[in-house]
TIFI-535980 format. One line per field, with one value per atom (N, C-alpha, C): residue number from 1; residue in one letter; atom name; x, y, z. Coordinates in Angstrom, 3 decimals, padded with zeros to 6 digits. Layout:
N
num NUM ...
residuo A ...
atomo CA ...
X X ...
Y Y ...
Z Z ...
% end
This chain:
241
num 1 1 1 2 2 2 3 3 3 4 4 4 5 5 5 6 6 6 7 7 7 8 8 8 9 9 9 10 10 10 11 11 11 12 12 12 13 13 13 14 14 14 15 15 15 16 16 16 17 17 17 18 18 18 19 19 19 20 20 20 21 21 21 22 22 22 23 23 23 24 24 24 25 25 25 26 26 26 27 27 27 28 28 28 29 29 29 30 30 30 31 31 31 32 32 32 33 33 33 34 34 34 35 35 35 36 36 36 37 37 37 38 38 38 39 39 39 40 40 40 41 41 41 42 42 42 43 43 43 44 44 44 45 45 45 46 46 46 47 47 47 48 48 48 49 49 49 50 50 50 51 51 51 52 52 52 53 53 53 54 54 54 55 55 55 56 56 56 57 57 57 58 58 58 59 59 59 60 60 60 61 61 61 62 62 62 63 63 63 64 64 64 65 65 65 66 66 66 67 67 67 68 68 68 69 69 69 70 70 70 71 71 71 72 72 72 73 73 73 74 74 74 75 75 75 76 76 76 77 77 77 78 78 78 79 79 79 80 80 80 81 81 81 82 82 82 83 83 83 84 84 84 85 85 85 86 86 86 87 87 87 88 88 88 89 89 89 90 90 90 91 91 91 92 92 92 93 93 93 94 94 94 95 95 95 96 96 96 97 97 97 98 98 98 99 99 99 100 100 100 101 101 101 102 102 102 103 103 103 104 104 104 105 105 105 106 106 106 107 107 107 108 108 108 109 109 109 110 110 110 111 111 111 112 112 112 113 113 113 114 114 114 115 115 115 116 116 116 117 117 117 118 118 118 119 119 119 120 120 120 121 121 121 122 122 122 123 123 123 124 124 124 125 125 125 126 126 126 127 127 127 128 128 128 129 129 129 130 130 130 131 131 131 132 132 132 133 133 133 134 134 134 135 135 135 136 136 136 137 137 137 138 138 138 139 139 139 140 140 140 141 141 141 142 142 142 143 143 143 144 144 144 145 145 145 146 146 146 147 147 147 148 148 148 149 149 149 150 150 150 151 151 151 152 152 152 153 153 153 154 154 154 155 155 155 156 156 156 157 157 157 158 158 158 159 159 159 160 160 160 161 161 161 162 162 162 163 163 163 164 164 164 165 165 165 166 166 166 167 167 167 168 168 168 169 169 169 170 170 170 171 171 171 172 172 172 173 173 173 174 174 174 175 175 175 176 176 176 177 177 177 178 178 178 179 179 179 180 180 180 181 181 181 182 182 182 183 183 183 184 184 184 185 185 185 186 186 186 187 187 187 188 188 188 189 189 189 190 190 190 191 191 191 192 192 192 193 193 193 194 194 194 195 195 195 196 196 196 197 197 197 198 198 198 199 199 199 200 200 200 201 201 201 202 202 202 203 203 203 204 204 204 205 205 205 206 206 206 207 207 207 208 208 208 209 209 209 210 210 210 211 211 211 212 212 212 213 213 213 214 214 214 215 215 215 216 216 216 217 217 217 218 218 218 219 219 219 220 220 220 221 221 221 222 222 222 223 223 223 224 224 224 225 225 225 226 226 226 227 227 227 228 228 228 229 229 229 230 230 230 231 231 231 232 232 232 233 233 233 234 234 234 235 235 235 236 236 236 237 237 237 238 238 238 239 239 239 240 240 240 241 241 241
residuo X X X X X X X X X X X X X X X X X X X X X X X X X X X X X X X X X X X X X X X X X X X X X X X X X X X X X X X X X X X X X X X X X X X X X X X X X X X X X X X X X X X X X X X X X X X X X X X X X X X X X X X X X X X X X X X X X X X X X X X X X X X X X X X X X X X X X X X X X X X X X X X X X X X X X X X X X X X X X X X X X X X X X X X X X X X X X X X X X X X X X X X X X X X X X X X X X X X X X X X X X X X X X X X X X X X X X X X X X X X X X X X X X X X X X X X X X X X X X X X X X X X X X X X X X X X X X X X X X X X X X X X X X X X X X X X X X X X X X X X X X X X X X X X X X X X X X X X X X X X X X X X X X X X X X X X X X X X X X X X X X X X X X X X X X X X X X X X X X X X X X X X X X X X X X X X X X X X X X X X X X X X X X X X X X X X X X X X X X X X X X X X X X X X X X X X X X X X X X X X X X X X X X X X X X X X X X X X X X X X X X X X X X X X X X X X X X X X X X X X X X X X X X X X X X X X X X X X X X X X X X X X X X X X X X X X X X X X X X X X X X X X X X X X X X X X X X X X X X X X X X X X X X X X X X X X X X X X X X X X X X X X X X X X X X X X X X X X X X X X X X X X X X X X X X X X X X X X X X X X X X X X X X X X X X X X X X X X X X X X X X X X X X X X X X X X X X X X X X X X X X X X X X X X X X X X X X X X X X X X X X X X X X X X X X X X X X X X X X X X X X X X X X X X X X X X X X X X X X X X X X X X X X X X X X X X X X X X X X X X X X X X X X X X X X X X X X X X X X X X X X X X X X X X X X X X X X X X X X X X X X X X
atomo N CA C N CA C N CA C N CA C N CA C N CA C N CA C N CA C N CA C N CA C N CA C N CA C N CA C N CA C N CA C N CA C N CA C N CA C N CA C N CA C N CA C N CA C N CA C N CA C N CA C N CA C N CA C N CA C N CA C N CA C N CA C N CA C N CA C N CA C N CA C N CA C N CA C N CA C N CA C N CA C N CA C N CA C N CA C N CA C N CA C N CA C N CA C N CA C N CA C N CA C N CA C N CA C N CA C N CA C N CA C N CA C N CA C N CA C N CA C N CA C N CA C N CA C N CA C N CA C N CA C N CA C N CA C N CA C N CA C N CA C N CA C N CA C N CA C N CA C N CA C N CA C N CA C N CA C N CA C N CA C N CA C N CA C N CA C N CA C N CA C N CA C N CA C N CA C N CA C N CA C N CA C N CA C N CA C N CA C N CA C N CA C N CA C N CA C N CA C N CA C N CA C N CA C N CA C N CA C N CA C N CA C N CA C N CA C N CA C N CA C N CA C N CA C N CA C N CA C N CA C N CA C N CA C N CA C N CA C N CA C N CA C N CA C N CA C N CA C N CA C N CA C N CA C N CA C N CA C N CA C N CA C N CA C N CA C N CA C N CA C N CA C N CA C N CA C N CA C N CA C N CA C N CA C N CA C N CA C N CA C N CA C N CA C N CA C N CA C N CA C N CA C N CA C N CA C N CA C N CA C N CA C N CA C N CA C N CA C N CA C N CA C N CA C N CA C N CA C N CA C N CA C N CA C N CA C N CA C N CA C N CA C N CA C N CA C N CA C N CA C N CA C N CA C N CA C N CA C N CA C N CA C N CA C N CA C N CA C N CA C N CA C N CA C N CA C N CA C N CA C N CA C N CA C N CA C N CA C N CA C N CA C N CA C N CA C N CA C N CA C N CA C N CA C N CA C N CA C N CA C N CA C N CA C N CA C N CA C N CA C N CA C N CA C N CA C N CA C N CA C N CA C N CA C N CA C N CA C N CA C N CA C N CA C N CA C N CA C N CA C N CA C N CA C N CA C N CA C N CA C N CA C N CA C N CA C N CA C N CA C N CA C N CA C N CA C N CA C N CA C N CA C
X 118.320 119.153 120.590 120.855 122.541 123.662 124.717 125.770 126.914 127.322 128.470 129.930 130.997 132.356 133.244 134.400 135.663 136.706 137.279 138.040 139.360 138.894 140.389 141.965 141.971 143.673 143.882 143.037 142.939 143.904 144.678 145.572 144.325 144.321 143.824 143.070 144.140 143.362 142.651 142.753 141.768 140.987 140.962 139.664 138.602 139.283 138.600 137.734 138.366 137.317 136.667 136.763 135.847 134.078 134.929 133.869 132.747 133.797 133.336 131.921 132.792 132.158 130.558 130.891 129.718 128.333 128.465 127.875 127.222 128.001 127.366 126.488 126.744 125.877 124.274 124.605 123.509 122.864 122.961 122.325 121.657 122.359 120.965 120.482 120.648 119.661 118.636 119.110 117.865 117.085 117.857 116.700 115.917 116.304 115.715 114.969 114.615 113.857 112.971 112.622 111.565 111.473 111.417 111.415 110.240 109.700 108.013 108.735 107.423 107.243 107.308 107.538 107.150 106.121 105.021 104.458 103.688 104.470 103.487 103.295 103.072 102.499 103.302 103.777 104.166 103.615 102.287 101.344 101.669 101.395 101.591 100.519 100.985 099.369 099.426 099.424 098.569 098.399 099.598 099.035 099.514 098.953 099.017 100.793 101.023 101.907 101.831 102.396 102.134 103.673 102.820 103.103 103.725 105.216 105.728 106.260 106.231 106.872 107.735 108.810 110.141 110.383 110.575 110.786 112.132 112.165 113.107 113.781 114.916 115.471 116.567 116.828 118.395 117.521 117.996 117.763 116.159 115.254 114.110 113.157 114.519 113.613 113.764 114.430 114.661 113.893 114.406 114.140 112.100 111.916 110.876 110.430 108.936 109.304 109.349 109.007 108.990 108.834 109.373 109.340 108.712 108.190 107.815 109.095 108.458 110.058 110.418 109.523 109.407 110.272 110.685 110.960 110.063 109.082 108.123 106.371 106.371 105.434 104.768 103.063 102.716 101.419 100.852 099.632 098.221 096.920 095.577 095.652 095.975 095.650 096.263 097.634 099.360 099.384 099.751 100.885 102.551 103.138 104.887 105.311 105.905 107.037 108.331 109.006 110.713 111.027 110.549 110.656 111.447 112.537 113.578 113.394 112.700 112.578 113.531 113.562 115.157 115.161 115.269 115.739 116.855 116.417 117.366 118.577 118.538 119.662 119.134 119.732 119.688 120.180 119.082 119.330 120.754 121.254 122.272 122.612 124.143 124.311 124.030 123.221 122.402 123.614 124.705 126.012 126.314 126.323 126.723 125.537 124.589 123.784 124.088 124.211 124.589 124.781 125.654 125.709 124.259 123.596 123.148 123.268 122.878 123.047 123.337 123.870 124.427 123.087 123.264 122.052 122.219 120.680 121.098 119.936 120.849 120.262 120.426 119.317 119.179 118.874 119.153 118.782 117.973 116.445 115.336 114.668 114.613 113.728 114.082 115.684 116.502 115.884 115.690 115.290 116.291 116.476 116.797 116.454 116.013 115.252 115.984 115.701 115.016 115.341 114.533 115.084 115.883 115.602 116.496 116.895 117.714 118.281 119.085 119.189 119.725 121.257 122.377 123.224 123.799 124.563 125.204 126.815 127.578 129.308 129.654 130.667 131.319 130.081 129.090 127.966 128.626 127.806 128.125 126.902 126.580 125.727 126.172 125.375 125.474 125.033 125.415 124.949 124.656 123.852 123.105 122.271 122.840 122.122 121.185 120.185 119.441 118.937 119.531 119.641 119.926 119.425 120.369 120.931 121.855 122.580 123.662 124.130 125.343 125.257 124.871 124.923 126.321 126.050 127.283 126.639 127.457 127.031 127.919 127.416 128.243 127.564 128.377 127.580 127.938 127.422 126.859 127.492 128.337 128.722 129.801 129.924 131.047 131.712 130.909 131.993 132.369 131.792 132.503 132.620 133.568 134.152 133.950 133.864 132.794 133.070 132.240 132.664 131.813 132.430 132.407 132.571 131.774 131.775 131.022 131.508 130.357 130.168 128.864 128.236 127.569 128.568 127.727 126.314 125.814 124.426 124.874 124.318 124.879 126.143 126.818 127.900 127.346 127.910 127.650 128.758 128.676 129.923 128.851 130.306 129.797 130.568 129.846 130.370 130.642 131.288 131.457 131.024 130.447 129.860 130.604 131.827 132.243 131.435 130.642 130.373 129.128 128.219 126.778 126.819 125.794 125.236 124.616 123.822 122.604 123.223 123.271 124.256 123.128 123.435 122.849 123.425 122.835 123.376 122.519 123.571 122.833 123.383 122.759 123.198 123.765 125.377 125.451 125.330 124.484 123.750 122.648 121.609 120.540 120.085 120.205 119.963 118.576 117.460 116.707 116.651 117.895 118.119 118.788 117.851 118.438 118.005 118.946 118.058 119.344 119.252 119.914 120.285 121.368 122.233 122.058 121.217 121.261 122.155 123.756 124.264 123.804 123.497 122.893 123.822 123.892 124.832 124.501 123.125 122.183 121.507 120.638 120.250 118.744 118.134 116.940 116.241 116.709 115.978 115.020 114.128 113.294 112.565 112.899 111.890 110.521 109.640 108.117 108.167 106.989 106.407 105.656 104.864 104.211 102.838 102.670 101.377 102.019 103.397 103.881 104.069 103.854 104.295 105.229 105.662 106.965 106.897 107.799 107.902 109.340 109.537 110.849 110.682 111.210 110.410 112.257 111.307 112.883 113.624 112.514 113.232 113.282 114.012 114.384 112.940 112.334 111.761 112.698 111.823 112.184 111.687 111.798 111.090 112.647 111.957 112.872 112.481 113.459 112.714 112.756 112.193 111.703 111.901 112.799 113.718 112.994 112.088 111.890 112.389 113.382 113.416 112.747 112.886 112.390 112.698 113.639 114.538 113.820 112.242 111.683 111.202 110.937 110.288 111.010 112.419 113.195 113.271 113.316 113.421 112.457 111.765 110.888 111.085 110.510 110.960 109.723 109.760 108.358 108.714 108.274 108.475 108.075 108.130 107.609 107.959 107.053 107.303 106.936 107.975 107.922 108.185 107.313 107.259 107.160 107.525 107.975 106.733 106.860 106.568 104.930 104.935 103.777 104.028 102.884 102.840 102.884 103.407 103.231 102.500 101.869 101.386 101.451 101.929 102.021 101.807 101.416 101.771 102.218 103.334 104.111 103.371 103.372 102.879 104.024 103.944 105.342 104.861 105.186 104.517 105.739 104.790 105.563 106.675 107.676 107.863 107.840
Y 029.838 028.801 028.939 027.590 027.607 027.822 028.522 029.332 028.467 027.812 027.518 028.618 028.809 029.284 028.721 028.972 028.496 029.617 029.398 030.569 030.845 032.236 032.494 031.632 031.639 031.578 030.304 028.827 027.771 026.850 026.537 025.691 024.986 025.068 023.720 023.054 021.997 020.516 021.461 021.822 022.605 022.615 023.942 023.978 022.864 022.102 021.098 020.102 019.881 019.067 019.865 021.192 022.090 022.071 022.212 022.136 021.094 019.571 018.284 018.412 018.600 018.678 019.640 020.564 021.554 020.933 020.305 019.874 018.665 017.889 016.968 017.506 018.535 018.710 019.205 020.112 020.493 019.870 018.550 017.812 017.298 016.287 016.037 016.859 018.293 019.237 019.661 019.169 019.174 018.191 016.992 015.839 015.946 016.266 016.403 016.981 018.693 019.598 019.075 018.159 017.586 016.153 015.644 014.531 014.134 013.448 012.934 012.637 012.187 011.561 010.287 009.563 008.079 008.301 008.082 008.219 006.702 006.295 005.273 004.695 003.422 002.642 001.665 001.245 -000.234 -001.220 -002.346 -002.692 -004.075 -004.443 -006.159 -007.154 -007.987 -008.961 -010.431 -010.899 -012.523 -013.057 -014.039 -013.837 -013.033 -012.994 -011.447 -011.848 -010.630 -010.485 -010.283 -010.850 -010.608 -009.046 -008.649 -007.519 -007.797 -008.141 -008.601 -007.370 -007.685 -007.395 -008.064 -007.227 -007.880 -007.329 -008.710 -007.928 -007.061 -006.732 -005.390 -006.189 -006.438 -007.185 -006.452 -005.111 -004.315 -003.153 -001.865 -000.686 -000.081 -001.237 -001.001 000.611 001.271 002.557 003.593 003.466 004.090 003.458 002.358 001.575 000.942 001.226 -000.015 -001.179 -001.776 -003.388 -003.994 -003.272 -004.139 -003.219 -003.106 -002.474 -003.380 -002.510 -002.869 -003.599 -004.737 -005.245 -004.837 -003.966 -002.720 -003.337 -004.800 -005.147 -005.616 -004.912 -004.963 -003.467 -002.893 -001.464 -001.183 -001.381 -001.507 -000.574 000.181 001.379 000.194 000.940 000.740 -000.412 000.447 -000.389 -001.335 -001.676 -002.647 -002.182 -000.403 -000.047 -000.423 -000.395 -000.855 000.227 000.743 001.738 001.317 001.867 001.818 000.690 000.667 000.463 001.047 000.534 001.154 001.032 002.254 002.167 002.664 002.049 002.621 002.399 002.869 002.281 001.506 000.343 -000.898 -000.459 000.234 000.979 002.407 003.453 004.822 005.408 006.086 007.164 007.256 007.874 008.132 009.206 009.473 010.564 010.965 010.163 010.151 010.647 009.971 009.982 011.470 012.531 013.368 014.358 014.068 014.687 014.820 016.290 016.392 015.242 015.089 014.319 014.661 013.754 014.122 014.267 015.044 015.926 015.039 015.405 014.578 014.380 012.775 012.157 011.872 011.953 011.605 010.949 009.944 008.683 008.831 008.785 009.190 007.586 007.530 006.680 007.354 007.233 007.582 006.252 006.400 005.138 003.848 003.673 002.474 002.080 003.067 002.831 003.226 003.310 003.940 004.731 005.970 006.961 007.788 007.379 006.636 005.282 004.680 002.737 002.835 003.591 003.666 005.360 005.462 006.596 006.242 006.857 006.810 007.988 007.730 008.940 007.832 009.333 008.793 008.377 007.412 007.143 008.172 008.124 009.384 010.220 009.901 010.588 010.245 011.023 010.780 010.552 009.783 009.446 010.176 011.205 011.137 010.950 009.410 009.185 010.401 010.051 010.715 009.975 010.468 009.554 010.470 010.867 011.120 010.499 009.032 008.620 008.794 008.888 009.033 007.844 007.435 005.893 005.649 004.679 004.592 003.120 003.687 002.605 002.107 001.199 001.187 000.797 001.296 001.120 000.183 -000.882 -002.405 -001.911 -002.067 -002.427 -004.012 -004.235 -005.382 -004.759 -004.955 -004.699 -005.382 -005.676 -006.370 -005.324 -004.022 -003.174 -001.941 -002.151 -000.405 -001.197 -000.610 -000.741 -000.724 -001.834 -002.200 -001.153 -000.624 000.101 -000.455 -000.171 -000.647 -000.218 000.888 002.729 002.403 002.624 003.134 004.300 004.550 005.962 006.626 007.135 008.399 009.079 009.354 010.323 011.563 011.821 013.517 013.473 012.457 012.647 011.976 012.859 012.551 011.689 010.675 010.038 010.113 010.528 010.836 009.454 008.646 007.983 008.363 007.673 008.054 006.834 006.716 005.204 005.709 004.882 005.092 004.129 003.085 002.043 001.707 001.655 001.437 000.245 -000.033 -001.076 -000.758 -002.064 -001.694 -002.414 -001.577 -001.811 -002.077 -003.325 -003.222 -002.320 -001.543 -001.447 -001.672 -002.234 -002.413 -001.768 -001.949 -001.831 -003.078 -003.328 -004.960 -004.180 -003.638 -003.399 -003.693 -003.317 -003.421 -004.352 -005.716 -006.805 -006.526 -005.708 -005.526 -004.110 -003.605 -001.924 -002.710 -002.066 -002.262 -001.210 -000.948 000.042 000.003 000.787 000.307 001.785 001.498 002.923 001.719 002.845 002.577 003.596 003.086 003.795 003.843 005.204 004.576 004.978 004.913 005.196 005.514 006.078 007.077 008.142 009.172 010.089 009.463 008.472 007.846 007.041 007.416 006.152 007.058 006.227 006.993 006.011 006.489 005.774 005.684 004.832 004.696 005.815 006.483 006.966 005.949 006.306 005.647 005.275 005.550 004.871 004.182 003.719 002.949 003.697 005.101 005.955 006.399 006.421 006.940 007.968 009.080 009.061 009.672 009.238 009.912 010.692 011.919 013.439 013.144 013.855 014.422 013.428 012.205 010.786 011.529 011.263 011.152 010.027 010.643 009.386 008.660 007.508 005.914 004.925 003.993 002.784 002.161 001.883 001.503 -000.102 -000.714 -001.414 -000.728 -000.794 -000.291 -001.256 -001.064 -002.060 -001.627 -002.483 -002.419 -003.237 -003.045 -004.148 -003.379 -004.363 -004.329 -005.467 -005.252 -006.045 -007.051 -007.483 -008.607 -009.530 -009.037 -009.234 -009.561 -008.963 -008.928 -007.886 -008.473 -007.844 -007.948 -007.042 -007.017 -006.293 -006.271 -005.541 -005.375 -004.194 -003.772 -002.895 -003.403 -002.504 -000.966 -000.353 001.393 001.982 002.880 003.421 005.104 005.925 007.262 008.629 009.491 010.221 011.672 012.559 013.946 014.977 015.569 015.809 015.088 014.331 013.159 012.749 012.054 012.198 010.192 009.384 007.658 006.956 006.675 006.072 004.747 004.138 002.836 002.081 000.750 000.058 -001.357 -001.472 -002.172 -003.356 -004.203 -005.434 -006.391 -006.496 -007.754 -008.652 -009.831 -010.962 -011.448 -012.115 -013.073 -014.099 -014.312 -016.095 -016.883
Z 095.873 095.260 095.755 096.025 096.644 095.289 095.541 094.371 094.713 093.631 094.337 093.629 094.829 094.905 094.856 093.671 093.443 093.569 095.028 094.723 093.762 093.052 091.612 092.125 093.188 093.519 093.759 093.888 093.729 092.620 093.126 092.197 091.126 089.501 088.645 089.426 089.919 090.472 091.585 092.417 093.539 093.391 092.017 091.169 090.425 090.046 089.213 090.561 091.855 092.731 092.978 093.533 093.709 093.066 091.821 090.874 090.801 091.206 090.923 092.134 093.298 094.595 094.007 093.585 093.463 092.560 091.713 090.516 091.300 091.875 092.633 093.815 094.874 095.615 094.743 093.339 092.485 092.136 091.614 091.430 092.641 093.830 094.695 094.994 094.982 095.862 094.672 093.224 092.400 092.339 092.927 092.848 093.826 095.137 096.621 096.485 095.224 095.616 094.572 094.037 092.824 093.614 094.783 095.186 096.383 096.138 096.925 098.562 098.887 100.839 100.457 101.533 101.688 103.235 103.243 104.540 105.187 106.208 106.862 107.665 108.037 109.316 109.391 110.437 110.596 111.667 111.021 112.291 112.391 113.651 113.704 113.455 112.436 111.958 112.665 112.191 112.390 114.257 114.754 116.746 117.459 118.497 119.369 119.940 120.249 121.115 122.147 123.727 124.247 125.367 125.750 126.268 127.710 127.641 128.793 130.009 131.307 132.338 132.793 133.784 133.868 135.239 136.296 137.742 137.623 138.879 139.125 140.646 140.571 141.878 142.618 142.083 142.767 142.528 143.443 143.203 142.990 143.936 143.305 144.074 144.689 145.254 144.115 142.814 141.820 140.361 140.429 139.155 139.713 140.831 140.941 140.712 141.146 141.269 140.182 138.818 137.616 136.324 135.365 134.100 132.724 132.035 130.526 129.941 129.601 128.627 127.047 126.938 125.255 124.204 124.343 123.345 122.037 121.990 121.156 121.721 121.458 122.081 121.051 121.229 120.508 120.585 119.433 119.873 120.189 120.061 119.815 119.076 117.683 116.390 116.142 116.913 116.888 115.502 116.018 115.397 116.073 115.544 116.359 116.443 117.758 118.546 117.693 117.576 117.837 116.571 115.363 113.940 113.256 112.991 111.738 110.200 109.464 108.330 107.448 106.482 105.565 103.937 103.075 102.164 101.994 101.791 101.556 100.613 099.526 098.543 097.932 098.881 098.682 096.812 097.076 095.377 095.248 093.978 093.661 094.322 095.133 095.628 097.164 097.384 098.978 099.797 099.681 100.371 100.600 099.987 100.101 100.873 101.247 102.751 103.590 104.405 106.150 106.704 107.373 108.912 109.542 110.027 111.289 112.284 113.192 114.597 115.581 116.236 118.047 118.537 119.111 119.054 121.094 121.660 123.260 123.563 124.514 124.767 126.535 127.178 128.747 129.414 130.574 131.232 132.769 132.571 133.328 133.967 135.767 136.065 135.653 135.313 134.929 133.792 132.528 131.150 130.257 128.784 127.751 127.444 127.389 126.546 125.921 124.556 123.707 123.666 123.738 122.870 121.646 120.417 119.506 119.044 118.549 117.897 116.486 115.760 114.375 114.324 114.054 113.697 112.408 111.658 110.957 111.020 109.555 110.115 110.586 111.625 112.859 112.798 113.555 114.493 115.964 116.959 118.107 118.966 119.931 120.879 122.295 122.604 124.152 124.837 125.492 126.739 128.153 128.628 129.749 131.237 132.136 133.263 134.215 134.294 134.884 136.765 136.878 137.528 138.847 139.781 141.294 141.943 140.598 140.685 139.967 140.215 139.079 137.664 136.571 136.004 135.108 134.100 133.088 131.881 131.010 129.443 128.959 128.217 127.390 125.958 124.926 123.571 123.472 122.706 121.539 120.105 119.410 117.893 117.420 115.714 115.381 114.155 113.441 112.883 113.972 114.720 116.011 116.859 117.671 118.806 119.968 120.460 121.868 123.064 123.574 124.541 126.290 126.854 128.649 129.460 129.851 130.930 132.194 133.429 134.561 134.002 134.866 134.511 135.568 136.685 137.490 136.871 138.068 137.989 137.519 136.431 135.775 135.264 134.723 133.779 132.229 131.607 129.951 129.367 128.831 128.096 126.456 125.575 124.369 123.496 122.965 121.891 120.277 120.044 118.495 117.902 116.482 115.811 114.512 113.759 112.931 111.741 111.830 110.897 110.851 109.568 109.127 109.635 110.964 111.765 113.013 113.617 114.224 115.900 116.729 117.656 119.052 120.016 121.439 122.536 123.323 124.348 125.428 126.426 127.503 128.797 130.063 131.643 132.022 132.366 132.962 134.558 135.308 136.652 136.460 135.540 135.210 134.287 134.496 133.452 132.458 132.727 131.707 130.601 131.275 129.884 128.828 128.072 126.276 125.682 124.752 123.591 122.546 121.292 120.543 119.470 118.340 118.042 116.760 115.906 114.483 113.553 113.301 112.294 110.782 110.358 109.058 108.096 106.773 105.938 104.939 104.927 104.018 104.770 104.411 105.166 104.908 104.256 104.232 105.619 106.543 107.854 108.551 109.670 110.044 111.158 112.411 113.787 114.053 114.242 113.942 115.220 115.586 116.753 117.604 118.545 119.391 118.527 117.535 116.374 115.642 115.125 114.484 113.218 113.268 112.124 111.492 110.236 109.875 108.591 108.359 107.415 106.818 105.417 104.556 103.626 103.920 102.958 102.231 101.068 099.672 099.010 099.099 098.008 096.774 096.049 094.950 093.732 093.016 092.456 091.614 091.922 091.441 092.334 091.967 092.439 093.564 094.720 095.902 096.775 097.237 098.347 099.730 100.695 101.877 102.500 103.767 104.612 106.220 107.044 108.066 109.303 110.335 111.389 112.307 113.417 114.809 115.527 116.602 117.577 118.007 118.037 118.395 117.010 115.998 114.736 113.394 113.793 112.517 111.267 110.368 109.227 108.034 107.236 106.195 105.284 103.803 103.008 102.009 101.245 100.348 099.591 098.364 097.022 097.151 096.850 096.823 095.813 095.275 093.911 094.570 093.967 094.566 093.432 093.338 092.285 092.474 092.227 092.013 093.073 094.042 095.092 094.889 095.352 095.691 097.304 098.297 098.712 098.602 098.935 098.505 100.245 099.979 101.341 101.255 102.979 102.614 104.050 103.952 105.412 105.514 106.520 106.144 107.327 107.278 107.927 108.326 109.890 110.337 111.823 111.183 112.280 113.328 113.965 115.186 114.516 114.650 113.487 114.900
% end
């Protein structure tokens, strides 16, 4: 069990946030440690999708003659790749969870890898080029701050994302790289795998909505009810419009 410390020589007020601070981390880490899974699927229903290719017209002794357009990747079963699951409005307290870790985003074979990543406000992204080329990085965003880099083979440019939102980036060399920087502003989100799988360990019970996009599909949402280390299974279903 975590102890919390106020040190004696702490001015009053010192002491008194100290304290505040402490009581609050005690509590979520008592709700967290009495708190269920959310475990599940996110598959595509009603007409097919179709599974596009995209020629390759510059640089094709690196990039080659044509790439997956993965704006939609889908398993066996059409489970969905690269699905952002979230609680739509985080437990009480959520706020006060770690940062998450420096997040890296490579460019392989004139791709993204990964298509998406998650950090949290002031997280950092590091870009990475693997490339024996030179590309450039553009975002797409309206609360952070657009950024517009060449990018040598083997240099790292590290971004910072100060603001909860779901950001494009692209290659303006490479008209078909995209992938995208989900700031989140809870420690609740979670990227499908290549089965369309997800899951969120240490909810808090209570009854939640469950917030899914995906850059070709949009946005969906589903009730969930979550209870004291339980295990809640679920699958979330999202169509063509």
């Amino acid at each position: 069990m975590r102890r919390c410390f106020v040190h004696p020589t702490r001015s009053k007020g010192a002491k008194r946030a100290s304290i505040l601070v402490c009581v609050a981390w005690c509590l979520m880490a008592a709700s967290t440690a009495s708190g269920g899974t959310i475990k599940g699927t996110v598959r595509l229903t009603g007409v097919a999708v179709e599974q596009r290719k995209l020629a390759v017209t510059v640089d094709q002794s690196v990039c080659g003659r044509e790439k997956e357009a993965e704006d939609i990747v889908l398993s066996p079963e059409k489970g969905i790749r690269n699905a952002v699951v979230s609680l739509q409005t985080p437990p009480p307290g959520a706020g006060l969870a770690p940062s998450l870790p420096v997040a890296q985003m490579d460019q392989k074979q004139c791709v993204f890898v990964p298509r998406v990543v998650v950090v949290s406000p002031g997280g950092t992204v590091e870009f990475l080029n693997n490339d024996r080329l030179l590309h450039n990085l553009h975002s797409v965003s309206t609360r952070n701050s657009t950024f517009n880099r060449t990018q040598p083979k083997g240099r790292t440019i590290p971004i910072v994302f100060k603001q909860p939102e779901i950001i494009r980036v692209e290659c303006d060399l490479h008209s078909w790289m995209r992938a995208w920087v989900v700031v989140a502003d809870h420690p609740f989100y979670a990227v499908t795998n290549d089965k369309g799988e997800f899951t969120l360990d240490n909810v808090p019970p209570g009854k939640y909505t469950l917030q899914t996009w995906q850059e070709s599909l949009g946005t969906v949402t589903k009730e969930v009810t979550v209870q004291n280390k339980t295990v809640t299974t679920v699958t979330v279903e999202m169509s063509k419009k």
